[in-house]
N, C-alpha and C positions, 0 to 999 in steps of 0.2 A: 413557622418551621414544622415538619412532619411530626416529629414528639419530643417534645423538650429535654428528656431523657433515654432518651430511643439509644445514642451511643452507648450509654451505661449500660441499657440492659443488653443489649443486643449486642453480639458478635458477628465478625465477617464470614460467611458462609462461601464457599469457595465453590467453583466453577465443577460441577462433576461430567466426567466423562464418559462412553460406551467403555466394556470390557475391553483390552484389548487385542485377543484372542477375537473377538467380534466383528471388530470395526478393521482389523485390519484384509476384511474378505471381501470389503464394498470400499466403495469413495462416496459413500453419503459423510455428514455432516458427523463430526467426532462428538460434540460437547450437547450433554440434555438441558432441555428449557426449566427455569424454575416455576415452580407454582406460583398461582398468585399469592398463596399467604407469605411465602419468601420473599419472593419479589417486595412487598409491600413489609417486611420487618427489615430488609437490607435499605430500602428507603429511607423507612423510620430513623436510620441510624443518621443521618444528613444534617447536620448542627444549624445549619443557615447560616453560616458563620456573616458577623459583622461587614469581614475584606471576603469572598468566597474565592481563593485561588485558585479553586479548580476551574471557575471561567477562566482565567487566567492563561491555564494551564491546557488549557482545550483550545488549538489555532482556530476553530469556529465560533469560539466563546461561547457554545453550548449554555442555557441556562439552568445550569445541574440543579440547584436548590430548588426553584421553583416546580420542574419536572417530579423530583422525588417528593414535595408537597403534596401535589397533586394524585401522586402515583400509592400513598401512605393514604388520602384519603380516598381513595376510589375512583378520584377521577382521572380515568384512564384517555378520554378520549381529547380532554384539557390537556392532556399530560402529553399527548401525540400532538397537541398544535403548537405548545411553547416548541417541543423538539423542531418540529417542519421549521421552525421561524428562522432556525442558524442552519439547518442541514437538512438537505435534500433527501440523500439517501444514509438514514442512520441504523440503515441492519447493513450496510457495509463496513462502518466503522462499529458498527458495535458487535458485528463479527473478529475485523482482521485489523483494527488500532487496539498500538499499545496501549493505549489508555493513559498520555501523559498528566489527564484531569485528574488522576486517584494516585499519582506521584506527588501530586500540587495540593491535594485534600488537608486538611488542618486538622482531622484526626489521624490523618500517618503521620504526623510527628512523634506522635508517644504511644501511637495502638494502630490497629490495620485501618486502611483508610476505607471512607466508604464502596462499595461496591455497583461505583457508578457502569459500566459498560456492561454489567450483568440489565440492570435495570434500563437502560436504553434498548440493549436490543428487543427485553421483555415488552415496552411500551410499544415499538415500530412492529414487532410480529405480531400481538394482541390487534393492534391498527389494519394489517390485514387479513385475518382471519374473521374482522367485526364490520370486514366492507366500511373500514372511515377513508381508507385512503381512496383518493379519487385522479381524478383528471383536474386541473384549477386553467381554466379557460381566461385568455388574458380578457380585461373591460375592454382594450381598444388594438387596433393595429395601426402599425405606425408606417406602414406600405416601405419597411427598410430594410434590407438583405444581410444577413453576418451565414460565410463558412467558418464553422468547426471543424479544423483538422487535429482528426486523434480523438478517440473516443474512450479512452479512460475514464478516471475518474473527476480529471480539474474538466475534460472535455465534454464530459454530460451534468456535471454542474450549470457549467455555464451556460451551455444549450438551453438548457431546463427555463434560467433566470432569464435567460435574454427571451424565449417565447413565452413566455408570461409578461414580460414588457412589451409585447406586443409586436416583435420580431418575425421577420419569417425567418427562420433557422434553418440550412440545412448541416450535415455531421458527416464528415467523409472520413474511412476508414478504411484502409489499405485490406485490412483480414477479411475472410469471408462474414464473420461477424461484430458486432459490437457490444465493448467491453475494454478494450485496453489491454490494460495488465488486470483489471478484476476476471478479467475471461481467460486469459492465457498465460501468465506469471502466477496465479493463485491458484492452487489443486481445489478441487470439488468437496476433500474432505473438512476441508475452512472455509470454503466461501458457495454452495451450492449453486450453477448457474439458473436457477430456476427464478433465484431473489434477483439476479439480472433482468431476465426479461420480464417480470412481470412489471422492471419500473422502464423500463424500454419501452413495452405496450402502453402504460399511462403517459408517456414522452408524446409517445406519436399518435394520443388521443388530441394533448396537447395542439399538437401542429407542427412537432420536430421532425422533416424526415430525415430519414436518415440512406448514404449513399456507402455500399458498403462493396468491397474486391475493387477499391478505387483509390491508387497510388497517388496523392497530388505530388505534383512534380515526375511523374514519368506519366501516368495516364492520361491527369489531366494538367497542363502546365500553368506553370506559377501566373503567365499573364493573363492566361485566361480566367483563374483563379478570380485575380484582383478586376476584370473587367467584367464579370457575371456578379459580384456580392459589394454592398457599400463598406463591408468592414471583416474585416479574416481574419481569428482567432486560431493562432498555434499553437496547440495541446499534443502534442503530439510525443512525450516522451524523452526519457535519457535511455536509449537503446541501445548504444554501441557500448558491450560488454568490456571491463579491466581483459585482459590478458595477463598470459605468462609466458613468456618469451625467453624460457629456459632449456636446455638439450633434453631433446624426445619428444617435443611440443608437437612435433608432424607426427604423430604414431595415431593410428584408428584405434578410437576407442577414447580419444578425451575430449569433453563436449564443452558446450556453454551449458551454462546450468539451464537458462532461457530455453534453451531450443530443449531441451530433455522435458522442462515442465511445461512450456507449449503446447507440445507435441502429444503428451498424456493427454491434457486437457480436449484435443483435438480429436484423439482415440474416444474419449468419453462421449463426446457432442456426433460421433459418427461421422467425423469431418475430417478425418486422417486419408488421404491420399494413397492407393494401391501402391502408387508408385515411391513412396517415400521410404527412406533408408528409417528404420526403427530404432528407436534409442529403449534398449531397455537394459535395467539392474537383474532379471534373471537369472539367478543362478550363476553372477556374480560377486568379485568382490570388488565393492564398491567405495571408493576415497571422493569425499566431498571436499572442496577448498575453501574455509570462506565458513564463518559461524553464527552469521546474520538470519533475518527469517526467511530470504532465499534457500543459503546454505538447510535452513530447516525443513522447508518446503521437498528439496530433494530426500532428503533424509527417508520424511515420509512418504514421499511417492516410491522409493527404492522399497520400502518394507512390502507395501504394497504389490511391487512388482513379483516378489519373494528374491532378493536377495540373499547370499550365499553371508555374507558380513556386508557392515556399513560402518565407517569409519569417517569422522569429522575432524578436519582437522585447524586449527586456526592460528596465524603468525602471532596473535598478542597476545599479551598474559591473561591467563583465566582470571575474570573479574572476582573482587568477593561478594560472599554471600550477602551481607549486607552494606546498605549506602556507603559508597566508597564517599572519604572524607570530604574531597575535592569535592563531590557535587550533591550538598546540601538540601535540605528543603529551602523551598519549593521544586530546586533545579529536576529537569529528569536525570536518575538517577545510574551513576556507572555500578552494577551488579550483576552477578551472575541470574540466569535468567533458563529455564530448561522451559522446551514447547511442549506438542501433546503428542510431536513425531517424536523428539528425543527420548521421550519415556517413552515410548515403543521399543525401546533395542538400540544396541550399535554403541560406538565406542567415540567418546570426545576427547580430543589430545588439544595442547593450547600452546604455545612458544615453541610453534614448529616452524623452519623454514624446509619449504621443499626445494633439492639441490638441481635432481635430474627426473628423467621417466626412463625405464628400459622395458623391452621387450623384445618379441622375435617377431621373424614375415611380417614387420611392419604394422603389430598390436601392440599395444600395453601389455604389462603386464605386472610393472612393479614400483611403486614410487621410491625415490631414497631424500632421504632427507637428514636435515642437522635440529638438534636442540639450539636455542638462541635465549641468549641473558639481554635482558635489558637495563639499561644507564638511568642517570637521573635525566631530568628536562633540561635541557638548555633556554639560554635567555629570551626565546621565541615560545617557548614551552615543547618543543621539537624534541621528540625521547629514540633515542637510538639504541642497536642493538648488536651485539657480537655474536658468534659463533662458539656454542661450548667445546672446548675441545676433544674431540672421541667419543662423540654423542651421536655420531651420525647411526643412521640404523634406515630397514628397505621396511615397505608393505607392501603384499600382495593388491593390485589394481585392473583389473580387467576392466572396468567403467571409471573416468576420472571426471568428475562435475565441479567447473570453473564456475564458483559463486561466489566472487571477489567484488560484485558491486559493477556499477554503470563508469561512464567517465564521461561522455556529454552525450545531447542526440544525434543522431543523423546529418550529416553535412550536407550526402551528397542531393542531387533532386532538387527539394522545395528551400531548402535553405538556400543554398548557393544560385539557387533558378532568382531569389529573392533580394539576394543582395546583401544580407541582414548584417549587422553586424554581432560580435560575440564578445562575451568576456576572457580571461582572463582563464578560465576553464573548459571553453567551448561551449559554452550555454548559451544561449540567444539572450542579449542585452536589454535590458527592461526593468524599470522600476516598480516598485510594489505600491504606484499611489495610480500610474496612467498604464501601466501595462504596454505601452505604445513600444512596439519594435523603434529600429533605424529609419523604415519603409514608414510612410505616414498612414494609418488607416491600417496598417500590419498590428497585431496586437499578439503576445505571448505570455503563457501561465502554465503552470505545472511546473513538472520535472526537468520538460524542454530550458525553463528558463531560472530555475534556481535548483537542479541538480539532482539524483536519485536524492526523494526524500516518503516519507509518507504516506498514505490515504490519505488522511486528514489533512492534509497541509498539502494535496492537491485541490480537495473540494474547496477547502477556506479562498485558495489562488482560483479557483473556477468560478466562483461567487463574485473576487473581488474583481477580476478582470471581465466579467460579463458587468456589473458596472461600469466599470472604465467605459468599457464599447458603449454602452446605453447612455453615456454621459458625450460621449467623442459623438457620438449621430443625432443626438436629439439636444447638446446644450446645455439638459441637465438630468439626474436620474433619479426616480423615483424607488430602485432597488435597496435596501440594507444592507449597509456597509459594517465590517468589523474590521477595525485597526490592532492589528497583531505585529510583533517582531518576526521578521521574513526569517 
């Protein structure tokens, strides 16, 4: 273990950020790096525990203990190969994951848990700024063809793993770039796209190419798809935004939260379109829907934009401060949770339901809404909710950003060109051991195929599904596999 007393001595050192007077003048990166004597006393604190949960507790099964070992004694560059072994890209997750591994840690039982995500991203930036990270050039090629459609995060996972098995890869991506949702759903100020491409350039040192402003299923069609590649991989996303389908919902001026934080990100990369309608928070007043880290995501892009007021609002009840009873250790934990946009300004309300929108000439202008109590659980665990009586009250909304979450991908085009079958939610049907779509040699992972969930728990499905594939064309696979609960 790192120091056999290292948790006694040593306390959790918390994540420091820019002023925010500062940082809110640029969309560079909000949070500073630690030293390495930090870095390496937040290590120290790593028990080695007997069970270590926090693999566990990590869908990559990251091997925390050994990493911070390594990272306690100096070795930095041992301490970047244990990491590569489970994750591909871990200054994405050790940017913008919750960190379910330090919810799982076995010293937050009784004191703050280790400060694993700090120390992760510490090891992968150290990795390149010391020239370790490289290109890994597969031993053999297997003369076999797999499309990636979607290039997210389960979509360059699996890219990655499948041309290292000795694949020829190619990546189609509908946007003018690649990235997914780490390029166009994530603002610049949490995830810089710079740490994008420079693992995009090591991809296609690799042998990935990549095919990009390439719709499959309306550019190029699903048959031709399956007649050009021996095996098609759909990464492709849960896209199709929740709605609210309540009176005023037609008035200009209320977005998807998606296309507002797209759109920035597109302004940023110098890829915004003359001709596009602007979504901006300017010198408005701005009502977010939705308290997740989308919902937070707008938050801060609106400070940014200089917003007039920002206002969050969310249907369920404000979580408490600490582990709510119900979800124990190891579980991830139901708690209130403030980002690095929240503490920027602006105002959080919680057991709101929004009634209507009104405004004039056919803008926004005003939200109204009711207070709402909620009941106990019923025998499903299903918890319902009422309307307080004479609670209702309006807000000022000139910008109204729908950040209620995804409800499945995309149907129309490559799915329906395909035949696929779905669940039960509209997510493409597939197991978490063969990944095999309906379509034989169709294969699905990500979001597309178990629902808006994670970063981590895209790559973990891009890992396991690029096995699948390398197992489905060759018989059997020499990739590493981690078995998690999907």
């Amino acid at each position: 273990m790192a120091k056999a007393t290292g948790f006694l001595e040593f306390e959790r050192e918390s994540v420091r950020y820019r002023e925010v007077d500062e940082r809110l003048e640029d969309w560079r990166q909000v949070q500073h790096d630690f030293p390495e004597a930090a870095t390496k006393t937040q290590a120290a604190r790593c028990m080695d525990c007997g069970i270590p949960f926090c693999n566990n507790g990590c869908p990559l099964g990251n091997i925390i203990p050994d990493w911070n070992d390594l990272v306690y004694r100096g070795k930095w560059e041992d301490a970047l190969a244990r990491l590569h072994s489970t994750n591909n890209f871990p200054e994405f997750t050790g940017m913008v994951c919750p960190a379910p591994c330090e919810t799982a840690c076995v010293l937050g039982i009784n004191d703050d848990p280790v400060h694993i995500k700090q120390v992760e991203w510490e090891i992968v930036r150290r990795g390149w700024e010391e020239g370790w990270i490289r290109p890994v050039l597969a031993e053999r090629r297997t003369g076999r063809s797999v499309a990636v459609v979607g290039s997210g995060p389960a979509g360059l996972s699996a890219a990655q793993q499948l041309t290292r098995a000795g694949h020829t890869v190619t990546v189609f991506e509908k946007n003018e770039r690649a990235g997914g949702l780490l390029r166009y759903g994530i603002p610049d100020f949490k995830l810089e796209k710079a740490m994008i491409d420079r693992r995009l350039d090591q991809m296609r040192e690799e042998g990935v190419s990549f095919q990009t402003g390439v719709d499959v299923g309306r550019d190029l069609s699903a048959n031709d798809l399956q007649k050009n590649f021996d095996a098609v991989l759909l990464t492709t996303g849960s896209e199709v935004p929740r709605d609210l389908p309540i009176e005023g919902r037609e008035l200009e001026g209320i977005h998807y939260a998606m296309d507002f934080l797209a759109q920035q990100n597109r302004r940023g990369s110098g890829d915004l379109s003359a001709e596009a309608a602007e979504i901006l928070a300017t010198d408005k007043d701005v009502v977010v829907l939705g308290g997740g880290d989308t919902g937070s995501d707008c938050v801060g892009t609106s400070h940014r934009h200089g917003a007039r007021s920002v206002t969050s609002i969310e249907l369920l009840e404000r979580p408490p401060r600490s582990r709510a009873t119900e979800t124990p250790w190891p579980l991830w934990p139901r708690m209130f949770r403030s980002s690095s946009s929240h503490d920027e300004g602006g105002d959080r309300h919680y057991a709101l339901l929004t009634k209507r929108f009104e405004g004039r000439n056919g803008r926004v202008e005003k939200l109204i809404g009711v207070e709402v109590q909620f009941g106990e659980p019923d025998e499903n665990g299903r918890v319902g909710f009422e309307e307080v009586p004479g609670s209702e009250f309006e807000r000022p909304a000139d910008l109204v950003l729908l950040a209620m979450g995804f409800v499945h991908p995309v149907h129309e085009g490559l799915v329906e060109g395909l035949g696929l079958e779905k669940d039960g939610r509209g997510n493409l049907l597939a197991d978490t051991k063969r990944f095999e779509t309906s379509e034989a040699g169709i294969f699905a992972a990500g979001d597309c195929r178990r629902g808006q969930s994670l970063v981590v728990w895209a790559q973990w499905e891009g890992r396991e599904a690029a096995r699948a594939v390398d197992a489905w064309l060759m018989g059997e696979s020499r990739l590493q596999s981690r078995d998690a609960t999907p």
